[in-house]
C-alpha positions as CSV (number, residue, x, y, z in Angstrom):
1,X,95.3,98.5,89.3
2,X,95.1,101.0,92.1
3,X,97.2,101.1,94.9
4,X,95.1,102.3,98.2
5,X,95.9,103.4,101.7
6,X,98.0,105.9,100.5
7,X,97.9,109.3,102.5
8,X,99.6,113.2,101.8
9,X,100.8,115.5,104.7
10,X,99.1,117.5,105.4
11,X,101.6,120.1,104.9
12,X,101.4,118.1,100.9
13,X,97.7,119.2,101.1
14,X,98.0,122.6,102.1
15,X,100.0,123.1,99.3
16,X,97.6,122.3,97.3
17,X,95.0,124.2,98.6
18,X,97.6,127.0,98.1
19,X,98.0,126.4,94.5
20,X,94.6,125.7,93.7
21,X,93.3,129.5,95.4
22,X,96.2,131.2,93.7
23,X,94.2,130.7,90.3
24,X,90.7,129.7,91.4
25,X,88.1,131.7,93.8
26,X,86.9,128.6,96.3
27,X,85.5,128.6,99.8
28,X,86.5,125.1,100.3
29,X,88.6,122.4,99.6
30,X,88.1,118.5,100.2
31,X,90.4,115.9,99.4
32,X,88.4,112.6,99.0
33,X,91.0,110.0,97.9
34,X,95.0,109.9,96.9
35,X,95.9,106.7,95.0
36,X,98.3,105.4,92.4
37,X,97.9,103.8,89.2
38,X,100.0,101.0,89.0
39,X,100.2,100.5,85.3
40,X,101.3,104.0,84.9
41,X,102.9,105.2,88.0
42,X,100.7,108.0,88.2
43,X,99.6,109.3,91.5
44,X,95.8,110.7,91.4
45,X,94.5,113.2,93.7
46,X,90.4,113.4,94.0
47,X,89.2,116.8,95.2
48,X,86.1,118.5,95.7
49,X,86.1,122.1,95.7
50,X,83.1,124.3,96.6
51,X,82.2,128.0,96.0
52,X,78.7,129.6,96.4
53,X,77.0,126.4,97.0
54,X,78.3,125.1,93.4
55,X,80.7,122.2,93.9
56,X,82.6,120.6,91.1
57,X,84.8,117.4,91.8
58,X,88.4,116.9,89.7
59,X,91.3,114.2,89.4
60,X,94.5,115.9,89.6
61,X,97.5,113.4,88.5
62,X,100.6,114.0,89.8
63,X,104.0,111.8,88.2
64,X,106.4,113.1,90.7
65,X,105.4,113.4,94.9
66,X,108.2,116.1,95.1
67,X,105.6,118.0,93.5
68,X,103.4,118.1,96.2
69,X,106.1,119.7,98.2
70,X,106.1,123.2,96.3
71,X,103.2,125.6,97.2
72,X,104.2,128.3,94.3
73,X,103.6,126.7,91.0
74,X,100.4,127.2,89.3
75,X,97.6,124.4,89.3
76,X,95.0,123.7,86.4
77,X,92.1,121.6,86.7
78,X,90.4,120.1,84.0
79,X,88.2,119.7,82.6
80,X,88.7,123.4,82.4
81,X,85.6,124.2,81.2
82,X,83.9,122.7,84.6
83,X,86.3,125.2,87.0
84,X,85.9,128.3,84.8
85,X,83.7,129.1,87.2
86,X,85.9,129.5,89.9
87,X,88.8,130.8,87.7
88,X,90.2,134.7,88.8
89,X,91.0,136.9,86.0
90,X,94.0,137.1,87.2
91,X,96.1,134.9,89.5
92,X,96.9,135.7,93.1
93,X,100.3,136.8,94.4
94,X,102.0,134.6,96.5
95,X,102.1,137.3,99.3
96,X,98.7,137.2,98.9
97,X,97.3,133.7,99.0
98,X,95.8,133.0,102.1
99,X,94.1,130.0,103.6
100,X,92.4,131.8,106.7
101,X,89.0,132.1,104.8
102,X,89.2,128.1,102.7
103,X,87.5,125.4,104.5
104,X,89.6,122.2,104.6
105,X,88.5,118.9,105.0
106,X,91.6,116.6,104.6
107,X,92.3,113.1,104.0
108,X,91.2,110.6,106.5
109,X,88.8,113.0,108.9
């Protein structure tokens, strides 16, 4: 049902990291699996995020890799009651998204 053994960039990652600190406060970032569902086509990103000692893990699906490529567009994760916690009242700027201060542990390390 799943296919495995499939791996992001890790420029792909960093984007998301990007996207997910533009609208959510997070001190780190782990990516535990990528796969795709092949009934649907779907790809599925696993992630972990952590802020404050409170960690809260997500499935983001992606139908489209070229996705993956952008690092501007906005991310939600559900369910979004879970990651309210970590939401910013208001978004970053792009000038102002910065991963110097994120924690990253990528996929396959």
């Amino acid at each position: 049902m799943f296919e495995n053994k499939l791996t992001l960039t890790k420029t792909q990652q960093d984007n998301v990291v990007k996207r997910i600190i533009k609208g959510y406060d997070v001190d780190s970032v782990k990516f535990i699996e990528f796969t795709k569902d092949k009934k649907t086509g779907t790809y599925l990103l696993n992630i972990e995020l952590r802020k404050n000692g409170l960690n809260k893990e997500t499935t983001i699906p992606f139908r489209d890799l070229q996705r993956l490529d952008n690092d501007t567009d906005s991310l939600g994760l559900n369910p979004d009651s879970d990651f309210k916690v970590f939401q910013r009242s208001q978004p970053l700027a792009i000038q102002d998204i910065s991963m110097n201060d994120i924690t990253i542990n990528y996929l396959g390390e």
